[in-house]
Chimera marker file (.cmm) of the C-alpha trace (Angstrom):
<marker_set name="trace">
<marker id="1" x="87.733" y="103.742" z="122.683" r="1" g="1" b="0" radius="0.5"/>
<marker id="2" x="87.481" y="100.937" z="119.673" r="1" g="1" b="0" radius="0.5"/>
<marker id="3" x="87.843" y="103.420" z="117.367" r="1" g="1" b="0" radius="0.5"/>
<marker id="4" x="91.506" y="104.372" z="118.019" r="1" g="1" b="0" radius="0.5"/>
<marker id="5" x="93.450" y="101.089" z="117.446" r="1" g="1" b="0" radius="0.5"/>
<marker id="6" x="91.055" y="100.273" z="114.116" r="1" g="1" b="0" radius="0.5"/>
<marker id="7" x="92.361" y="104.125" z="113.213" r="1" g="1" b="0" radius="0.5"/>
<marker id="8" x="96.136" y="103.432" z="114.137" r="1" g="1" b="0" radius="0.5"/>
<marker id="9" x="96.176" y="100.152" z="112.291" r="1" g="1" b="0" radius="0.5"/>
<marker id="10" x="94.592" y="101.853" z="109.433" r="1" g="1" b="0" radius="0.5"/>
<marker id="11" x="97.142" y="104.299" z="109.474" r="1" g="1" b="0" radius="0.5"/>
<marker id="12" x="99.934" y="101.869" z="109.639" r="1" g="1" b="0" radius="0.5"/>
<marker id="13" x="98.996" y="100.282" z="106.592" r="1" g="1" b="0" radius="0.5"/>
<marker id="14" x="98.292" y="103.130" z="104.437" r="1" g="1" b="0" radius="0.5"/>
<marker id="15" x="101.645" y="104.278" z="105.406" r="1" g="1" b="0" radius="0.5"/>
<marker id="16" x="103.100" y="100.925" z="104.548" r="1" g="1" b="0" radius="0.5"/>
<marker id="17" x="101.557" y="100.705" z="101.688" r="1" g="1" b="0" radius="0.5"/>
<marker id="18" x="102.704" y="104.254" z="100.572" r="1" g="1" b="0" radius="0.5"/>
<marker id="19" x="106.483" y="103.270" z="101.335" r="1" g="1" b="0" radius="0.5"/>
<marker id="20" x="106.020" y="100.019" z="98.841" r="1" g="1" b="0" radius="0.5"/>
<marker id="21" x="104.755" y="101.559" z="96.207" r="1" g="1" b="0" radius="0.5"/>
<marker id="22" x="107.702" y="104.334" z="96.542" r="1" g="1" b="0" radius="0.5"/>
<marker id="23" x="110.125" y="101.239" z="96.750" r="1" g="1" b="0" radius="0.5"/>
<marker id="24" x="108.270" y="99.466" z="93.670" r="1" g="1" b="0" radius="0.5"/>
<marker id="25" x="108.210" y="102.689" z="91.409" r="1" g="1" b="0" radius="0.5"/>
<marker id="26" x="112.054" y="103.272" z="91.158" r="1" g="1" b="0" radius="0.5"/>
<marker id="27" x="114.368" y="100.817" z="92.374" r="1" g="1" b="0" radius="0.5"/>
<marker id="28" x="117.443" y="102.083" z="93.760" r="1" g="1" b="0" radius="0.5"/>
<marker id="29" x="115.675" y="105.177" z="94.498" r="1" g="1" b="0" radius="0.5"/>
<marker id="30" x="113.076" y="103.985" z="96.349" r="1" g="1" b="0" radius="0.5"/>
<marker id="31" x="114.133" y="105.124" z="100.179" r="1" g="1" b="0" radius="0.5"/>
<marker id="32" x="114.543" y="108.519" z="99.025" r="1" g="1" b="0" radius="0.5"/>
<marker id="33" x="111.286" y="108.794" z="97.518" r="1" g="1" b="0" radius="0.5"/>
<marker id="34" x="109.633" y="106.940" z="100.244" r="1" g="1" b="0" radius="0.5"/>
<marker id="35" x="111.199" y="109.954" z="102.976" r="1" g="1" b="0" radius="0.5"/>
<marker id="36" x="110.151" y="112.656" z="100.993" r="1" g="1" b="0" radius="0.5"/>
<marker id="37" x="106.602" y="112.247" z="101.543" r="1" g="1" b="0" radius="0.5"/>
<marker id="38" x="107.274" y="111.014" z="104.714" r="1" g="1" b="0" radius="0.5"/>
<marker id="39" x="108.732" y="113.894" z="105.785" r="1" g="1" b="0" radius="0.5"/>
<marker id="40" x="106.341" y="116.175" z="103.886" r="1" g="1" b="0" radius="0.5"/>
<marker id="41" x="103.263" y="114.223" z="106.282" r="1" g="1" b="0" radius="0.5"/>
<marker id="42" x="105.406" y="114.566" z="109.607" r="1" g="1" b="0" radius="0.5"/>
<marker id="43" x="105.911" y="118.461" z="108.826" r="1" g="1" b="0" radius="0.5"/>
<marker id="44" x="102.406" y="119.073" z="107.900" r="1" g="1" b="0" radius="0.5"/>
<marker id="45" x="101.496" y="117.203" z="111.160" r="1" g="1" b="0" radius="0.5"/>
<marker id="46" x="104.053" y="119.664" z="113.305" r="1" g="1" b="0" radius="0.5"/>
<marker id="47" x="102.303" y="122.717" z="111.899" r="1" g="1" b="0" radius="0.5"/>
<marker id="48" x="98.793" y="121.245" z="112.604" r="1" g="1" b="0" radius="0.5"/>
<marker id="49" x="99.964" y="120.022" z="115.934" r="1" g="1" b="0" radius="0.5"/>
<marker id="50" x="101.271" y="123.087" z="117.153" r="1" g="1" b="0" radius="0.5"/>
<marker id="51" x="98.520" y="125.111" z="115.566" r="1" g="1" b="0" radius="0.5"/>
<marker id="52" x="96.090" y="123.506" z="118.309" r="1" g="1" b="0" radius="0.5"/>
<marker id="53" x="98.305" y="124.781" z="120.707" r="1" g="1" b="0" radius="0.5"/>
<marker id="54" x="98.350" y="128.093" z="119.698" r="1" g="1" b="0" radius="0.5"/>
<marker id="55" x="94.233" y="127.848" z="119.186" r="1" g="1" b="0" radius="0.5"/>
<marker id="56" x="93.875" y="126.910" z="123.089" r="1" g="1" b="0" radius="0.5"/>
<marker id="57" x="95.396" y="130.177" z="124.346" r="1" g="1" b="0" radius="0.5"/>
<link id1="1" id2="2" r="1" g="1" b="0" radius="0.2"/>
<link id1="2" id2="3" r="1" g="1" b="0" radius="0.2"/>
<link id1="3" id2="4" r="1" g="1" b="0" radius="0.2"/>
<link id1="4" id2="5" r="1" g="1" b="0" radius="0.2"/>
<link id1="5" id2="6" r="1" g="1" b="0" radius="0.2"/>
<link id1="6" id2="7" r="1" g="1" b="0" radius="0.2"/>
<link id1="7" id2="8" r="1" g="1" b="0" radius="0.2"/>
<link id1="8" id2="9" r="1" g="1" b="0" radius="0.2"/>
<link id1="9" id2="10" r="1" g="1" b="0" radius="0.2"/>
<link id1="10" id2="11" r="1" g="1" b="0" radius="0.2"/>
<link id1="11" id2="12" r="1" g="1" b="0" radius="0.2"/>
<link id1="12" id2="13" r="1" g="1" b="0" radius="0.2"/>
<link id1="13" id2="14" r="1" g="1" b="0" radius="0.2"/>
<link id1="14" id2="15" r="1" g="1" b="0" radius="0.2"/>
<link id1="15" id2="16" r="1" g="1" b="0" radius="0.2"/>
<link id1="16" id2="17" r="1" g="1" b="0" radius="0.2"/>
<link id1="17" id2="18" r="1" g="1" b="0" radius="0.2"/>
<link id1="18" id2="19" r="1" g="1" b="0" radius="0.2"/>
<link id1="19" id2="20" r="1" g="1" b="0" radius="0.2"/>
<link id1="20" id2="21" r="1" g="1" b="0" radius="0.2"/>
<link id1="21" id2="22" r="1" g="1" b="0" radius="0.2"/>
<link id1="22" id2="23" r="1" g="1" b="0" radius="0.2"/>
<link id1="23" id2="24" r="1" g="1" b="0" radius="0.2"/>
<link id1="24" id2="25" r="1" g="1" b="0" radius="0.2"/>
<link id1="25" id2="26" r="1" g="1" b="0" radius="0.2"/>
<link id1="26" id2="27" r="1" g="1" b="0" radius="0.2"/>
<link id1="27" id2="28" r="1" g="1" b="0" radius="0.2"/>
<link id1="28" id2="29" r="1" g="1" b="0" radius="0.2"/>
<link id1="29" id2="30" r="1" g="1" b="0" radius="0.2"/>
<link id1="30" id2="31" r="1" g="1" b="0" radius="0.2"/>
<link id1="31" id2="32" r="1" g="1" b="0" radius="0.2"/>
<link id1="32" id2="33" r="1" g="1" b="0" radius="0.2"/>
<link id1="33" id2="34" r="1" g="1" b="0" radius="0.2"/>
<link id1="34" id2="35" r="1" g="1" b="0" radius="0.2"/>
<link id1="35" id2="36" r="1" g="1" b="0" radius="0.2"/>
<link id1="36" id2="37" r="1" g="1" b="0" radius="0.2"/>
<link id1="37" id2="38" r="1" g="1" b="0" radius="0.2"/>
<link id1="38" id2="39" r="1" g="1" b="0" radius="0.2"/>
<link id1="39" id2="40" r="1" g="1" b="0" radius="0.2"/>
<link id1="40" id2="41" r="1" g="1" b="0" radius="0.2"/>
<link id1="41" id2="42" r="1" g="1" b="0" radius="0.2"/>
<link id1="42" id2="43" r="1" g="1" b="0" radius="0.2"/>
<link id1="43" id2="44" r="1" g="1" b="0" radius="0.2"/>
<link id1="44" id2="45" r="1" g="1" b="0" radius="0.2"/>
<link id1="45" id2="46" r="1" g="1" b="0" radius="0.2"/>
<link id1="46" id2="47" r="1" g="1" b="0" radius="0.2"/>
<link id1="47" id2="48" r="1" g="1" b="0" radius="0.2"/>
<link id1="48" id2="49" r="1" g="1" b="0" radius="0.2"/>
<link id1="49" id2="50" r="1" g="1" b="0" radius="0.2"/>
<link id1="50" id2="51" r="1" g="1" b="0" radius="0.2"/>
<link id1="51" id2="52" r="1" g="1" b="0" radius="0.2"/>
<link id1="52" id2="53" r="1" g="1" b="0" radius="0.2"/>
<link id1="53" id2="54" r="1" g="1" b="0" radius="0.2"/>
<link id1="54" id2="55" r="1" g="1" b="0" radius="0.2"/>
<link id1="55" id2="56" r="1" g="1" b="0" radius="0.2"/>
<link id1="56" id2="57" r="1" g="1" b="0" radius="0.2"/>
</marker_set>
């Protein structure tokens, strides 16, 4: 039960992290770049996710 809000904060800050780096690499560019792999982990997450689902059948 410990375990879960260490992981979520851990998560949290990686993905922070990840989003200032996009927004310190290019400027004016930076919320696009900082999406894209946002989007790419969120999609990747949907196929896993519903994966499971299909699994438990």
């Amino acid at each position: 039960m410990q375990a879960t809000p260490s992981l979520a904060g851990l998560t949290v800050a990686t993905g922070a992290a990840l989003a200032a780096f996009c927004f310190a690499l290019s400027g004016t560019q930076g919320p696009a770049y900082a999406l894209a792999p946002a989007a790419g982990f969120a999609a990747v997450g949907a196929v896993v996710s519903f994966s499971r689902q299909l699994l438990k059948v």
